[in-house]
Structure formats: structure tokens, C-alpha cells
MIRO-118270 format. One record per atom (N, C-alpha, C): residue in three letters; x negated, y negated, z negated. Coordinates in steps of 0.02 Angstrom, whole numbers, padded with zeros to 5 digits, always signed. Layout:
% residues N
ALAXYZ;...
END
This chain:
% residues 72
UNK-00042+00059+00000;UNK+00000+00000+00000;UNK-00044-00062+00000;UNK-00022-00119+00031;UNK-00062-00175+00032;UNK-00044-00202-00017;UNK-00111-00243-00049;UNK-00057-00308-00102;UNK-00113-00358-00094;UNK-00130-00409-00112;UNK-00163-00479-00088;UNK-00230-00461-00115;UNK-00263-00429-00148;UNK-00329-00418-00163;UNK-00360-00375-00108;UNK-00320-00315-00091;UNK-00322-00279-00026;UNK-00348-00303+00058;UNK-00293-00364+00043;UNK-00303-00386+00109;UNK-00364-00447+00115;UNK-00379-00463+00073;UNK-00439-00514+00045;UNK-00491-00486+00060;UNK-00524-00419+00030;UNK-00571-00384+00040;UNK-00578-00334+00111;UNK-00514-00329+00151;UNK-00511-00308+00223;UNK-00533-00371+00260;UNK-00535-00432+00247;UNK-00541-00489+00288;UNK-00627-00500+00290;UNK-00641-00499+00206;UNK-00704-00503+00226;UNK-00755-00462+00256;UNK-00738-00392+00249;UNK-00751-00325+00252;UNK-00767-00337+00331;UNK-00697-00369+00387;UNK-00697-00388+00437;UNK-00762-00440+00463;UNK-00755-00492+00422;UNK-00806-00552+00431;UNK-00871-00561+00419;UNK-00891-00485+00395;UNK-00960-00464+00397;UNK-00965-00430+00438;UNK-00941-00391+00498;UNK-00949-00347+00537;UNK-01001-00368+00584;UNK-00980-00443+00609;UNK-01019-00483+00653;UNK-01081-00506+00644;UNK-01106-00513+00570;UNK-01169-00531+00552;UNK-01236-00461+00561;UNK-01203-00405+00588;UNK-01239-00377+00607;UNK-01286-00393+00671;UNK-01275-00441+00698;UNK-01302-00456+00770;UNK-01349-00536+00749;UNK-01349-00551+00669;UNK-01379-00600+00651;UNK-01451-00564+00648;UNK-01498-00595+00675;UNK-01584-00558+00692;UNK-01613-00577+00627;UNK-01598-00638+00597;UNK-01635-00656+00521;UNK-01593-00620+00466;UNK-01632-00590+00439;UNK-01597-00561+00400;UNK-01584-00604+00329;UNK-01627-00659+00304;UNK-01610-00717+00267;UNK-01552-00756+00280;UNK-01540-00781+00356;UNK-01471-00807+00365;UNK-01430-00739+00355;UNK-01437-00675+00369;UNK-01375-00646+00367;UNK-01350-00639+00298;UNK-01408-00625+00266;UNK-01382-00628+00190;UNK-01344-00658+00140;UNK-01354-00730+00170;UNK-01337-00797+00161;UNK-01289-00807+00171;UNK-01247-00785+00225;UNK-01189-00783+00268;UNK-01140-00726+00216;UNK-01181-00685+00211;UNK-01158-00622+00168;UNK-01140-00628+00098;UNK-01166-00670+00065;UNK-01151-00704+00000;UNK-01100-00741-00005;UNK-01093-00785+00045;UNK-01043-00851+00062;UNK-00996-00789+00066;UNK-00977-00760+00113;UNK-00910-00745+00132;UNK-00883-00688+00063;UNK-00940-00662+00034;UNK-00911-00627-00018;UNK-00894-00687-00090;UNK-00926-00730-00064;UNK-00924-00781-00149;UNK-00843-00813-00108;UNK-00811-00812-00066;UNK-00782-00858-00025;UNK-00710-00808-00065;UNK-00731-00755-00041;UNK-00659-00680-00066;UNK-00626-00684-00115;UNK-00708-00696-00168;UNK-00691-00701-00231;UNK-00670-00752-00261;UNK-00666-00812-00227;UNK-00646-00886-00238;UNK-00564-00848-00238;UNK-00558-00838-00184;UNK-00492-00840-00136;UNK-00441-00786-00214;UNK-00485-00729-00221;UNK-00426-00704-00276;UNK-00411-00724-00337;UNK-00473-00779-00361;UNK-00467-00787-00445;UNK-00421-00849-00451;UNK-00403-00871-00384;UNK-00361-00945-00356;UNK-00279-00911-00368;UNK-00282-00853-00311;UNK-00214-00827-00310;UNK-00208-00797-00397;UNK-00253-00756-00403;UNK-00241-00756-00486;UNK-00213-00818-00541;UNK-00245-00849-00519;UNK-00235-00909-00570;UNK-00159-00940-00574;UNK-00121-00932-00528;UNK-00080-00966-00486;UNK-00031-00935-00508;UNK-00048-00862-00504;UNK+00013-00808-00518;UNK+00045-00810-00599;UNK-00021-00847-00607;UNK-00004-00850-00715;UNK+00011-00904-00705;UNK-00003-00945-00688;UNK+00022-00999-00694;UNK+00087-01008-00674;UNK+00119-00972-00628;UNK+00179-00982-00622;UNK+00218-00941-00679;UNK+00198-00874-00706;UNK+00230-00825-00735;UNK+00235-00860-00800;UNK+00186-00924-00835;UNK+00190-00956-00894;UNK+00242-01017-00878;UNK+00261-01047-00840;UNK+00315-01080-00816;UNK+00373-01067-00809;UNK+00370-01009-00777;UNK+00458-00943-00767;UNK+00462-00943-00857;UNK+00443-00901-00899;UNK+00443-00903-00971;UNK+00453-00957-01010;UNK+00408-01026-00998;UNK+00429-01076-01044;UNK+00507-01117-01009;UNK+00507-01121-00951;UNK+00586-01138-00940;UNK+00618-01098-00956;UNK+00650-01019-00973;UNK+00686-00979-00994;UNK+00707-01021-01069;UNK+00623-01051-01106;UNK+00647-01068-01189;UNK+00694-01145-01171;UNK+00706-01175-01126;UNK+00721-01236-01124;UNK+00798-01249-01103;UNK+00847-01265-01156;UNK+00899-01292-01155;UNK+00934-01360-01096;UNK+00933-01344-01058;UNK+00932-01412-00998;UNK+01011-01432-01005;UNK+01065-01398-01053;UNK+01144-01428-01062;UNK+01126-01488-01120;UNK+01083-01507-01164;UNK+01054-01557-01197;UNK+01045-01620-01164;UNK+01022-01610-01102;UNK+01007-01646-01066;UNK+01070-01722-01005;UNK+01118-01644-01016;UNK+01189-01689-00976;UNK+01245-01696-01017;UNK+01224-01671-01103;UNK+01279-01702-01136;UNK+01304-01779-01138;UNK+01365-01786-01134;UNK+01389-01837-01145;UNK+01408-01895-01220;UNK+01379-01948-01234;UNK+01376-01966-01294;UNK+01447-02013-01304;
END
């Protein structure tokens, strides 16, 4: 089954394929670092995001919003 870490690590998995035809092996490495430091950007973002929303869904559940349109 796919789920977003999956397809993150198929992309880069992909985007190193090509650096095989890089002759320096210092730039390829280099290239090779970036796109894996790039992956790992990419999931700890969607991670972050996912709590962050899941701590938002939860604290509006505690929040009374008929307080708000009572009439005085």
C-alpha cells in the first residue's frame, strides 16, 4: 500500500537513478546528499503538519462556539 513516506522515498530513489552518469563522484555525492536531505525535509514537514492539524481537530472539539452567539 502507498502512504506519503512511501512515495517520498520512491521519488528520490527515482532522482538518484540519473546521477549515475555523473563522472565526479564528489558532485554525485553531493547531489546524493541534497536529494536525500531534500526527502527528509519533505517528511518531517508533512509530519509536522499532520500533528499539527490532529492538535487543532482536538482543541476545537474542547471549544464551546454557542457562547459565542448568545444573545444578551
Amino acid at each position: 500500500m502507498f502512504n506519503f513516506n512511501s512515495v517520498v522515498d520512491q521519488v528520490a530513489k527515482a532522482s538518484k537513478q540519473p546521477l549515475s552518469y555523473v563522472e565526479d563522484k564528489k558532485v554525485r555525492s553531493s547531489l546524493e546528499t541534497l536529494i536525500d536531505t531534500t526527502a527528509e525535509f519533505t517528511i518531517t514537514v508533512y509530519e509536522t503538519n499532520l500533528e499539527l492539524a490532529k492538535q487543532v481537530v482536538e482543541n476545537t472539539k474542547a471549544v464551546d462556539y454557542t457562547k459565542f452567539f448568545a444573545t444578551k
